[in-house]
Each structure stands twice: as structure tokens, then as C-alpha cells.
N, CA, C and O atoms as a GROMACS GRO file, in nm:
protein
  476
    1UNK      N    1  -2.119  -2.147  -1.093
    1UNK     CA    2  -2.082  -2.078  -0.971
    1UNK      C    3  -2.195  -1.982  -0.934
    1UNK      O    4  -2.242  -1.895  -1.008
    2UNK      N    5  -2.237  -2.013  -0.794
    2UNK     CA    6  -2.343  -1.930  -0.770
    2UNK      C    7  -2.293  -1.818  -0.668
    2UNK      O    8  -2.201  -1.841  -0.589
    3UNK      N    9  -2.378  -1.661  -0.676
    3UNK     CA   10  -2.323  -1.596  -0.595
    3UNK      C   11  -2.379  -1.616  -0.484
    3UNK      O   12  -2.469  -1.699  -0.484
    4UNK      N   13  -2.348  -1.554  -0.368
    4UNK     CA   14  -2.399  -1.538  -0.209
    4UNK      C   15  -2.486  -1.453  -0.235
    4UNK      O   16  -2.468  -1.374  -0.328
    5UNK      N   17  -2.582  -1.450  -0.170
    5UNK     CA   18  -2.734  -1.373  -0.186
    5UNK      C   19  -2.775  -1.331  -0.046
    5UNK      O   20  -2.742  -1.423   0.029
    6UNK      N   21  -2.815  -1.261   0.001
    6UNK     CA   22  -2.837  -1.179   0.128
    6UNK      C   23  -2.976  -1.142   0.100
    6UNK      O   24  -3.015  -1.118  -0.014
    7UNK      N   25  -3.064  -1.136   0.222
    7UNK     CA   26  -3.181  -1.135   0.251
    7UNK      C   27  -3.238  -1.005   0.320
    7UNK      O   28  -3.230  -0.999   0.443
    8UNK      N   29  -3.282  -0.922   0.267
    8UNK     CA   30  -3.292  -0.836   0.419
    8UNK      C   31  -3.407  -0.766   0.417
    8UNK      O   32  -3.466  -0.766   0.309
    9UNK      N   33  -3.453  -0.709   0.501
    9UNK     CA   34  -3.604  -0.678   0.558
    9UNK      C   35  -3.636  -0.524   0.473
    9UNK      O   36  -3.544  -0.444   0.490
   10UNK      N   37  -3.730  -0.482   0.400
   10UNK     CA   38  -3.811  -0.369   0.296
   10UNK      C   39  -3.852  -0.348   0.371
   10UNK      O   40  -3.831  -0.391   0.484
   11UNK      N   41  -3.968  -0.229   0.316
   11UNK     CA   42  -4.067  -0.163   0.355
   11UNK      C   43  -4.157  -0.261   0.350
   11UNK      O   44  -4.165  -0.365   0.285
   12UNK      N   45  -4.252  -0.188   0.467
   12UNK     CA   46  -4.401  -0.292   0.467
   12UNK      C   47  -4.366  -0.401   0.550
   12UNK      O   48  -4.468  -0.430   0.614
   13UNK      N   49  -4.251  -0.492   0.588
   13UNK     CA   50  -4.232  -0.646   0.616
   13UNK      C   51  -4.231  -0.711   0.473
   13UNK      O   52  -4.294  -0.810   0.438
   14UNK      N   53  -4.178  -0.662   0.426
   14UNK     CA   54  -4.119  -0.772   0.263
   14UNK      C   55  -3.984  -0.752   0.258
   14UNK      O   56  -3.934  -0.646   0.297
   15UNK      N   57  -3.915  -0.845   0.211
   15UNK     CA   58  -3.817  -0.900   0.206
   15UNK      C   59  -3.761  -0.878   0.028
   15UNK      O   60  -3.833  -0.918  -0.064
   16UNK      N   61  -3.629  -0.812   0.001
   16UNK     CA   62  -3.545  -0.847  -0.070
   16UNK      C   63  -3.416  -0.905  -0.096
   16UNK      O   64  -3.348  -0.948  -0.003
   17UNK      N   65  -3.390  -0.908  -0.183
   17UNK     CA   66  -3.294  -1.069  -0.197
   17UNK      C   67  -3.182  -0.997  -0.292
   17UNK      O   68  -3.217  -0.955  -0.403
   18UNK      N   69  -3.039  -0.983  -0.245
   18UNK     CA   70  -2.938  -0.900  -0.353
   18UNK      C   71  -2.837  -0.987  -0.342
   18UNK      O   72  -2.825  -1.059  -0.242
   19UNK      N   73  -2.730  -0.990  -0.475
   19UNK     CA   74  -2.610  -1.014  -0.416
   19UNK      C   75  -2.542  -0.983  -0.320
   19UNK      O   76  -2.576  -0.876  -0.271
   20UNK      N   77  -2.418  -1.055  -0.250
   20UNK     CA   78  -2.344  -1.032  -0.111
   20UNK      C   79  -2.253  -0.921  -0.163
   20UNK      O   80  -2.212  -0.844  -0.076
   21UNK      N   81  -2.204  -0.892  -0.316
   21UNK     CA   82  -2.108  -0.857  -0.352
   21UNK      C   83  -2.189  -0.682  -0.353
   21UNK      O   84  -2.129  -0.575  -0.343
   22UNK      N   85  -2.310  -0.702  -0.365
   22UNK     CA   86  -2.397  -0.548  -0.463
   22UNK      C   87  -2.420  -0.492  -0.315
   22UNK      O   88  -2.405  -0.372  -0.294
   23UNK      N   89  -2.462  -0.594  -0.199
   23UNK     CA   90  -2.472  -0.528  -0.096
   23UNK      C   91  -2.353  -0.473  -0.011
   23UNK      O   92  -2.363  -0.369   0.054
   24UNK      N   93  -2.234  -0.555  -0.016
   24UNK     CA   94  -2.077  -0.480   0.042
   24UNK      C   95  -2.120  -0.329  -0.033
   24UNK      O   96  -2.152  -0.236   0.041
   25UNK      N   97  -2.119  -0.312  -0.177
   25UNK     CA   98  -2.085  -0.193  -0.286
   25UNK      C   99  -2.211  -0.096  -0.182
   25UNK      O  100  -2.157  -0.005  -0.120
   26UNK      N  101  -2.338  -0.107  -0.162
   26UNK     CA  102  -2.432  -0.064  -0.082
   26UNK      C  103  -2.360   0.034   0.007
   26UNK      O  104  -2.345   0.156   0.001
   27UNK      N  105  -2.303  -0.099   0.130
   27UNK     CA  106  -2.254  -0.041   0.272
   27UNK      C  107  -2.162   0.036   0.294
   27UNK      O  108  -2.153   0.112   0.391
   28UNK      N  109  -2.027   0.010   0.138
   28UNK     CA  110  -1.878   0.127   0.149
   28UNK      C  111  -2.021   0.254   0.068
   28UNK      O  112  -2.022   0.352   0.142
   29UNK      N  113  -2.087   0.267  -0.005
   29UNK     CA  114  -2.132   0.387  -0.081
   29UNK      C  115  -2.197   0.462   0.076
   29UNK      O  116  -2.158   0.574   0.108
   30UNK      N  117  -2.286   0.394   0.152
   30UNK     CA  118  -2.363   0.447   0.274
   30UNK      C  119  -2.285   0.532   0.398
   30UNK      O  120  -2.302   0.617   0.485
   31UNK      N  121  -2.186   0.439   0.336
   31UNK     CA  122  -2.068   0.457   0.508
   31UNK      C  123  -1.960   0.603   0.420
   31UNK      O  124  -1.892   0.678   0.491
   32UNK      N  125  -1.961   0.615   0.306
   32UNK     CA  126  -1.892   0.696   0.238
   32UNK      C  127  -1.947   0.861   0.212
   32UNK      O  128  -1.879   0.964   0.210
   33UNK      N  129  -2.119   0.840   0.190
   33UNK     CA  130  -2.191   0.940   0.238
   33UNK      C  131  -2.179   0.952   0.380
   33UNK      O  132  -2.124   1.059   0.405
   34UNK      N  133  -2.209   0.882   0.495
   34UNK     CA  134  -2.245   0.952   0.620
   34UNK      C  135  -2.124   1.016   0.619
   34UNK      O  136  -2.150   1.136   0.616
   35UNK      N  137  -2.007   1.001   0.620
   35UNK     CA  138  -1.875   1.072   0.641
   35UNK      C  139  -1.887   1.194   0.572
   35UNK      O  140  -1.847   1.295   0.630
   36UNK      N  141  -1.939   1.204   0.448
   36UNK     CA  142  -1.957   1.288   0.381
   36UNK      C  143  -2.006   1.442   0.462
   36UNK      O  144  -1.952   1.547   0.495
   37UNK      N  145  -2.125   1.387   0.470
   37UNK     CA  146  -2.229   1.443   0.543
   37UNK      C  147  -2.191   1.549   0.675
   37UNK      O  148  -2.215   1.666   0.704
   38UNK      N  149  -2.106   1.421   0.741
   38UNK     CA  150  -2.045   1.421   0.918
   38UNK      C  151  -1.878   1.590   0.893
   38UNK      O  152  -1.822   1.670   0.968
   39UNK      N  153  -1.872   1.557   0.756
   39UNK     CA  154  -1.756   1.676   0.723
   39UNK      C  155  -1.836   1.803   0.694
   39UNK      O  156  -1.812   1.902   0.764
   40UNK      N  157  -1.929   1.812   0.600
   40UNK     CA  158  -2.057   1.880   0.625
   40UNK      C  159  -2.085   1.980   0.715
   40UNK      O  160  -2.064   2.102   0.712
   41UNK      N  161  -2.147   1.889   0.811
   41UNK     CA  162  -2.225   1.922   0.932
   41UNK      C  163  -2.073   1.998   0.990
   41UNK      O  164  -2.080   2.120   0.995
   42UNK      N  165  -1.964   1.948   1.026
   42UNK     CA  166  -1.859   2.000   1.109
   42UNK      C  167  -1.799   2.135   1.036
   42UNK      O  168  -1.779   2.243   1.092
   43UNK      N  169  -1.780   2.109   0.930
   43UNK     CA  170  -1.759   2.253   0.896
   43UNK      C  171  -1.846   2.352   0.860
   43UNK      O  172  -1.800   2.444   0.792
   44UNK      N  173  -1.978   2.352   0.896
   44UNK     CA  174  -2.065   2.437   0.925
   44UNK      C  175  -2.011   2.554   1.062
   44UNK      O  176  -2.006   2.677   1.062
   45UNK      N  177  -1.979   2.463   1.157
   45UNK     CA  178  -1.935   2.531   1.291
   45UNK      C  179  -1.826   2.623   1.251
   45UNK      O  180  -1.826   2.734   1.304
   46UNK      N  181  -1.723   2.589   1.155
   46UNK     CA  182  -1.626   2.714   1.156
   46UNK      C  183  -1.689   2.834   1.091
   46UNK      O  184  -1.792   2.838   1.024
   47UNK      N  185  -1.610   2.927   1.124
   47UNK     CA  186  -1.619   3.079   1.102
   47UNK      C  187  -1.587   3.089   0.977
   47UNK      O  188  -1.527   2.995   0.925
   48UNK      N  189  -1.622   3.212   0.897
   48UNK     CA  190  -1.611   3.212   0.738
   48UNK      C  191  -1.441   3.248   0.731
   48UNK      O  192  -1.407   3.238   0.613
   49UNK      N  193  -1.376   3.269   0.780
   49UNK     CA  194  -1.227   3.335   0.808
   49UNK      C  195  -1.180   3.179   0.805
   49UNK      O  196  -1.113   3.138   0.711
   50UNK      N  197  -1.229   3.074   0.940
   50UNK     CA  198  -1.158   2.968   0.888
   50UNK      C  199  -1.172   2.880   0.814
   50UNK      O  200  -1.090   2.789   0.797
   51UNK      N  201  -1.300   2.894   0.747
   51UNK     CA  202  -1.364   2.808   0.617
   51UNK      C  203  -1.218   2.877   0.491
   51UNK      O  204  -1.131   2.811   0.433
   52UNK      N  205  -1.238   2.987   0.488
   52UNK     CA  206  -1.132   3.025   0.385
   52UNK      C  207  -0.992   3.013   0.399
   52UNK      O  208  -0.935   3.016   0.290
   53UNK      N  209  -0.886   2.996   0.538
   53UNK     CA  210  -0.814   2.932   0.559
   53UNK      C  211  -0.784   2.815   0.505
   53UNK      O  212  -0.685   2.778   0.442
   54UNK      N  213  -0.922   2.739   0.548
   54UNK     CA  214  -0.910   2.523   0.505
   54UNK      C  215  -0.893   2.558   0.350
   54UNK      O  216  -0.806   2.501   0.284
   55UNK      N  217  -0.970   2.644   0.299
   55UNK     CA  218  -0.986   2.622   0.151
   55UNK      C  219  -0.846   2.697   0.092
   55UNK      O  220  -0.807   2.643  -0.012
   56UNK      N  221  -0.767   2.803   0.134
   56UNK     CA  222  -0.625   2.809   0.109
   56UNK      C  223  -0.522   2.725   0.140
   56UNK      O  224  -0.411   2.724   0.087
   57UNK      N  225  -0.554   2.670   0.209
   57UNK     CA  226  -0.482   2.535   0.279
   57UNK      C  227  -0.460   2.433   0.123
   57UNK      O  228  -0.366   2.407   0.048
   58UNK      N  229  -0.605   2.400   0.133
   58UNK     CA  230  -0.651   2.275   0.058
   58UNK      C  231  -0.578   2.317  -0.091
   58UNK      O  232  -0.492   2.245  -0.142
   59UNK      N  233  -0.618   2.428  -0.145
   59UNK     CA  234  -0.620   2.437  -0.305
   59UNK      C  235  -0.480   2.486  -0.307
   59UNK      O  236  -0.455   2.529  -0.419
   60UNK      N  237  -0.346   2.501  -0.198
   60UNK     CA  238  -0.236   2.550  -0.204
   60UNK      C  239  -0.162   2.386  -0.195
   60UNK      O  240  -0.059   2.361  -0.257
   61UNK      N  241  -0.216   2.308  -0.130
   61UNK     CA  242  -0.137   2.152  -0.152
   61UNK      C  243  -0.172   2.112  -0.277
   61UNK      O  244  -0.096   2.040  -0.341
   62UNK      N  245  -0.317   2.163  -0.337
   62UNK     CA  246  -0.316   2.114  -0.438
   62UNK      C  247  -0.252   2.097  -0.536
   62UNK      O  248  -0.231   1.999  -0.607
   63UNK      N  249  -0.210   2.233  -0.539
   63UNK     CA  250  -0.144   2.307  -0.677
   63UNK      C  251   0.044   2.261  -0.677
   63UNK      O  252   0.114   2.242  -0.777
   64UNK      N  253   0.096   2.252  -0.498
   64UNK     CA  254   0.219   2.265  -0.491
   64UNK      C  255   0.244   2.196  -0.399
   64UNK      O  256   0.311   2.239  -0.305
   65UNK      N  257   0.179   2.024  -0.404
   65UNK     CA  258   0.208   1.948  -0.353
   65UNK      C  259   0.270   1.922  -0.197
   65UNK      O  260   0.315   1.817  -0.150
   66UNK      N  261   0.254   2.086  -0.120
   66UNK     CA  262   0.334   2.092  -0.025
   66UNK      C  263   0.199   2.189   0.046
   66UNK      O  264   0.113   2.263   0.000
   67UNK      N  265   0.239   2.139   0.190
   67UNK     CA  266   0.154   2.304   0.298
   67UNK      C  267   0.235   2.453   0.264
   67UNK      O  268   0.358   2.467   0.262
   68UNK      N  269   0.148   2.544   0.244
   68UNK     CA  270   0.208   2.692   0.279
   68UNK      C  271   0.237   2.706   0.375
   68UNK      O  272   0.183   2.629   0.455
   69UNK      N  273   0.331   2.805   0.433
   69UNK     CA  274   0.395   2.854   0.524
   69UNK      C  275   0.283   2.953   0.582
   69UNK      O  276   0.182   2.999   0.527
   70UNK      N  277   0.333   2.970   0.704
   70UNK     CA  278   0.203   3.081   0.749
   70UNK      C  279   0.205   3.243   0.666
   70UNK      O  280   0.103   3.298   0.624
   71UNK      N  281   0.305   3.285   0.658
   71UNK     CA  282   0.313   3.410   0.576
   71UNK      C  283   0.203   3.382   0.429
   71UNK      O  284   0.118   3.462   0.390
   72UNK      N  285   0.231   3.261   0.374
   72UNK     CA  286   0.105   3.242   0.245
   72UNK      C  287   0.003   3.276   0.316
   72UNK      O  288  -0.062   3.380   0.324
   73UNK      N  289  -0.008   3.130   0.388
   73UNK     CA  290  -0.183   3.136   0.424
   73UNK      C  291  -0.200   3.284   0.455
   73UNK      O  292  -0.259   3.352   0.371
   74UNK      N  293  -0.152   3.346   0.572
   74UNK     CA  294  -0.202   3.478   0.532
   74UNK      C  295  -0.242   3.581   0.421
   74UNK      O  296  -0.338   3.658   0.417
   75UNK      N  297  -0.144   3.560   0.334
   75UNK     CA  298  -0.172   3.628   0.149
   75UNK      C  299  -0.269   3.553   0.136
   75UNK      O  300  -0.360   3.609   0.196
   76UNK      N  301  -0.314   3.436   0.084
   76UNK     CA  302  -0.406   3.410   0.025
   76UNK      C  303  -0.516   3.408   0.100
   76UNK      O  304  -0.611   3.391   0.023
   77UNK      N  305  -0.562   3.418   0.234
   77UNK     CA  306  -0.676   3.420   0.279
   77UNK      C  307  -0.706   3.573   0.314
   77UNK      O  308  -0.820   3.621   0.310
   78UNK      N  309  -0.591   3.645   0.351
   78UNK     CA  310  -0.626   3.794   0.303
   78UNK      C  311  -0.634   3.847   0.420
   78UNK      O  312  -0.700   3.947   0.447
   79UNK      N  313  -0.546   3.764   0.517
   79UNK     CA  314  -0.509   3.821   0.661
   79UNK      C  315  -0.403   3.885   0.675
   79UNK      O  316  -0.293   3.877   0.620
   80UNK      N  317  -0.452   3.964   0.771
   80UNK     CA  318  -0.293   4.063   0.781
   80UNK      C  319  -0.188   4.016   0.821
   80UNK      O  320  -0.079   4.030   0.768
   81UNK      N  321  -0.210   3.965   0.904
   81UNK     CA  322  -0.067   3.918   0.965
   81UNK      C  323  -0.044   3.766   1.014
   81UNK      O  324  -0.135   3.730   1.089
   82UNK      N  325   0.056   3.667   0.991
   82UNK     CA  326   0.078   3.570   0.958
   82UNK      C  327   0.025   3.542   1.098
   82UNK      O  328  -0.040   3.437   1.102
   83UNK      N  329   0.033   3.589   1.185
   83UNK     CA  330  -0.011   3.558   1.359
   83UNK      C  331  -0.109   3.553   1.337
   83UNK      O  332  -0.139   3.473   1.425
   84UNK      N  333  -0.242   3.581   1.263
   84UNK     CA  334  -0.388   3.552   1.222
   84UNK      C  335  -0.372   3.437   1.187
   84UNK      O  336  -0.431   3.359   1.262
   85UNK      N  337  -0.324   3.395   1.114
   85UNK     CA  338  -0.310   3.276   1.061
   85UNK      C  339  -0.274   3.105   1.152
   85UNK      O  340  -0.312   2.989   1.141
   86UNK      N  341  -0.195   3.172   1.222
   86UNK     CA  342  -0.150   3.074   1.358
   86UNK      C  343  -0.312   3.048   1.390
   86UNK      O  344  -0.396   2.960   1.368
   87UNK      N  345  -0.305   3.155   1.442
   87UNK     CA  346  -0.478   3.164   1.525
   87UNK      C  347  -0.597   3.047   1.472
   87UNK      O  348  -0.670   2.981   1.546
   88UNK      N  349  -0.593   3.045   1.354
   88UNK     CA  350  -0.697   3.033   1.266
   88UNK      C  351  -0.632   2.875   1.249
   88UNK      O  352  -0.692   2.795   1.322
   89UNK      N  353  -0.520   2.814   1.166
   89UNK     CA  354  -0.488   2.680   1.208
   89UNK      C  355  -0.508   2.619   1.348
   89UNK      O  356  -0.537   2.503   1.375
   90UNK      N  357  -0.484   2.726   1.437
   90UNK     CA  358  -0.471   2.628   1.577
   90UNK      C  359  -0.611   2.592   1.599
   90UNK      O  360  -0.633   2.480   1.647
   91UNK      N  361  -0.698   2.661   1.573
   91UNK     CA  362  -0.866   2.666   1.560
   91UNK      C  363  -0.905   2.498   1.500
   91UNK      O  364  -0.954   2.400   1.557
   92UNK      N  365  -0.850   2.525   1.340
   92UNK     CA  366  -0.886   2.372   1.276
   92UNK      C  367  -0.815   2.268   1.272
   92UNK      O  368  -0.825   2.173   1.195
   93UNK      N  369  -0.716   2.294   1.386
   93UNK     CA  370  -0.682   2.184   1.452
   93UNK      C  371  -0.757   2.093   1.561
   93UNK      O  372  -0.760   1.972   1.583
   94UNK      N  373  -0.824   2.220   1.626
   94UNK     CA  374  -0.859   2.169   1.724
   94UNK      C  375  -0.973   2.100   1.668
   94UNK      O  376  -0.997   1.985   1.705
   95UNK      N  377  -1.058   2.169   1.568
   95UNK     CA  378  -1.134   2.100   1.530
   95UNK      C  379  -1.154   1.938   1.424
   95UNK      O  380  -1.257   1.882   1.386
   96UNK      N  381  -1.040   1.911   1.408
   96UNK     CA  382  -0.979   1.793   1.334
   96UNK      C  383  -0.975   1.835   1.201
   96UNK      O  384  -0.955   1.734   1.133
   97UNK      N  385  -0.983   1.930   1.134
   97UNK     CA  386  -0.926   1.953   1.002
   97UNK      C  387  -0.782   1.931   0.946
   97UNK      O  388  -0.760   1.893   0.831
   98UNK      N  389  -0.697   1.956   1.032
   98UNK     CA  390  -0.561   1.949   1.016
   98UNK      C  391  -0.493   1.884   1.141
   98UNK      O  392  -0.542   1.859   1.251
   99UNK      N  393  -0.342   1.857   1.084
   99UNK     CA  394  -0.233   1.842   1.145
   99UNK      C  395  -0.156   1.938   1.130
   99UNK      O  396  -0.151   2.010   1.030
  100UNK      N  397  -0.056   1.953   1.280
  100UNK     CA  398   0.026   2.033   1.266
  100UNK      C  399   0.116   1.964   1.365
  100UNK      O  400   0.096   1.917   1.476
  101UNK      N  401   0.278   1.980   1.247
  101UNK     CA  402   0.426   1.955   1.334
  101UNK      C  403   0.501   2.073   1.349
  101UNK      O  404   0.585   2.118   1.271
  102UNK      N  405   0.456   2.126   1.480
  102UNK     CA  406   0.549   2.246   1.519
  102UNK      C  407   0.628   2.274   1.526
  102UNK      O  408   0.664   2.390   1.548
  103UNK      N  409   0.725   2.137   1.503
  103UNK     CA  410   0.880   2.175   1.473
  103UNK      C  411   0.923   2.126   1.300
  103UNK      O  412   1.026   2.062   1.282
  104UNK      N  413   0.860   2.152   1.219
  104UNK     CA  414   0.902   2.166   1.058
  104UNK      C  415   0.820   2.266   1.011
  104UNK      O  416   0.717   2.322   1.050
  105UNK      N  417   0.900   2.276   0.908
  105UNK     CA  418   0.876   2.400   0.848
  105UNK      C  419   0.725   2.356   0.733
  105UNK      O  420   0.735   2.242   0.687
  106UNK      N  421   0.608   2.428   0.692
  106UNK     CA  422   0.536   2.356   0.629
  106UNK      C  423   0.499   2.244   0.704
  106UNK      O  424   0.528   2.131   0.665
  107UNK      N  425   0.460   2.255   0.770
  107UNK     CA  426   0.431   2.122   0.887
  107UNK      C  427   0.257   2.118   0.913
  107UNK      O  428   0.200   2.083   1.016
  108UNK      N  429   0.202   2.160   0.800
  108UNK     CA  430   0.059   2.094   0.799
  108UNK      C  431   0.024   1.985   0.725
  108UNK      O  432   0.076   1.944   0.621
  109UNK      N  433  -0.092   1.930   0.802
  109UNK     CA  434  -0.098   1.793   0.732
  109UNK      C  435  -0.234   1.807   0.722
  109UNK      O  436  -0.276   1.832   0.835
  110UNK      N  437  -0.361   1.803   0.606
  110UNK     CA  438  -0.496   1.804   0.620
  110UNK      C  439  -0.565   1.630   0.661
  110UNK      O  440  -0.536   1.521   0.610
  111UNK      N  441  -0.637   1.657   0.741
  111UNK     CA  442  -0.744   1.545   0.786
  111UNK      C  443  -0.855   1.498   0.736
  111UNK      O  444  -0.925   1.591   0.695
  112UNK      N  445  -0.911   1.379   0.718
  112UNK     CA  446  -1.042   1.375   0.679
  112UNK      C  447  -1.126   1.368   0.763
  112UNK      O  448  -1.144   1.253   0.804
  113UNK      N  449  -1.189   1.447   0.809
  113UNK     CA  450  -1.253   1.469   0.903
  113UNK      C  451  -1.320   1.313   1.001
  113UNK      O  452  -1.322   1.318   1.124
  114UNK      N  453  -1.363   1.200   0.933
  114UNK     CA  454  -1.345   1.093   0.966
  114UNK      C  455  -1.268   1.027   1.049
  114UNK      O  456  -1.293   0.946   1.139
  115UNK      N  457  -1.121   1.096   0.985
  115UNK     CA  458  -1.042   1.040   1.052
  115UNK      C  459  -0.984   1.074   1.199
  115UNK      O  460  -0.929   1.011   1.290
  116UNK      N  461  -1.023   1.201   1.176
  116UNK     CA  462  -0.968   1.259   1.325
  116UNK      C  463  -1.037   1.235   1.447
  116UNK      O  464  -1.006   1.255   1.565
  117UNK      N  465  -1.153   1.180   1.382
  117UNK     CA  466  -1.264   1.113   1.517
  117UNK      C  467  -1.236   1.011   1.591
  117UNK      O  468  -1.263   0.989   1.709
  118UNK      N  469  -1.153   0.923   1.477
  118UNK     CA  470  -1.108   0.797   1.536
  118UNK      C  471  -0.976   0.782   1.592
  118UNK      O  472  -0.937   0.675   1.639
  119UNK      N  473  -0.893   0.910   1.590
  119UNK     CA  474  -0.743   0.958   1.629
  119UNK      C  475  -0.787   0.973   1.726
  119UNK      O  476  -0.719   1.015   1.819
   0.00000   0.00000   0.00000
């Protein structure tokens, strides 16, 4: 059984020759960085207030399998008042970090930034 072999253009005008299977593994690793990257670059733009939000967000589902309520996120990001906190989700919403269902309680949902491009 022979594998499929793919051809494709080097440096210089020379040509290498890989498996079909090593080059798929290639294109999910390439396409897995640029996303990488593309989350990166986007959360550069937020403010350090809502960088630390995402990251109370993030490490509070972690731990308890569930979104905090806005009164948390406020404690743990070290805002005064849970209305900061509104503020600051509605922000990384807009920016595709999150979901939010305004009518449940705990009603955030985090995004991969990827994904919200294509939403």
C-alpha cells in the first residue's frame, strides 16, 4: 500500500515531495497557529480592566464549571460595582470574546475568537 504523495513548490523553484497525510497534519497545525495569532493580535485592543475581566471570566469557568454572576466578576477583577462589570462584558462582547443570554442567570458563554468571525 502506497501513500498519496503531494508535490509542492520550495525555496529557490525546487520542489518537495511529502505525504498527503504529513501535509493535512501541516495545514490543521498552520491554520491552528494563524487563529492563534488572530486571538493575539485582538486582544491586544482591549483595555487592561477588560483583559482582566476575560481572564476572571476564563479561570472562574475553569475552576466551577459555570459563568460568574456579575457581582463575582466584579470581586475578582476588583471592580467596584457589579455595573462595571456589565460595562466591561458588554465591551467583550462586542468584541467576540463572549456570549451573553440576557435572560439567564450566569448567562455567559466564552468564544474562540475564530469563531465569532465566522458568527
Amino acid at each position: 500500500m502506497t501513500a498519496e504523495l503531494i508535490e509542492r513548490e520550495a525555496v529557490a523553484g525546487s520542489t518537495i515531495t511529502i505525504p498527503a497525510s504529513r501535509w493535512a497534519e501541516l495545514v490543521r497545525e498552520r491554520d491552528r497557529l494563524r487563529a492563534e495569532v488572530a486571538e493575539w493580535r485582538a486582544a491586544q485592543r482591549l483595555t487592561p480592566t477588560q483583559r482582566v475581566v476575560l481572564a476572571a471570566v476564563r479561570d472562574y469557568v475553569a475552576q466551577h464549571g459555570c459563568a460568574p454572576t456579575m457581582r463575582e466578576i466584579a470581586d475578582l477583577a476588583g471592580l467596584n460595582a457589579a455595573t462595571n462589570a456589565f460595562h466591561h462584558l458588554r465591551a467583550l462582547e462586542r468584541e467576540g470574546f463572549l456570549r451573553r443570554d440576557k435572560h439567564r442567570a450566569r448567562g455567559i458563554e466564552l468564544v474562540q475568537k475564530t469563531e465569532a468571525r465566522r458568527g
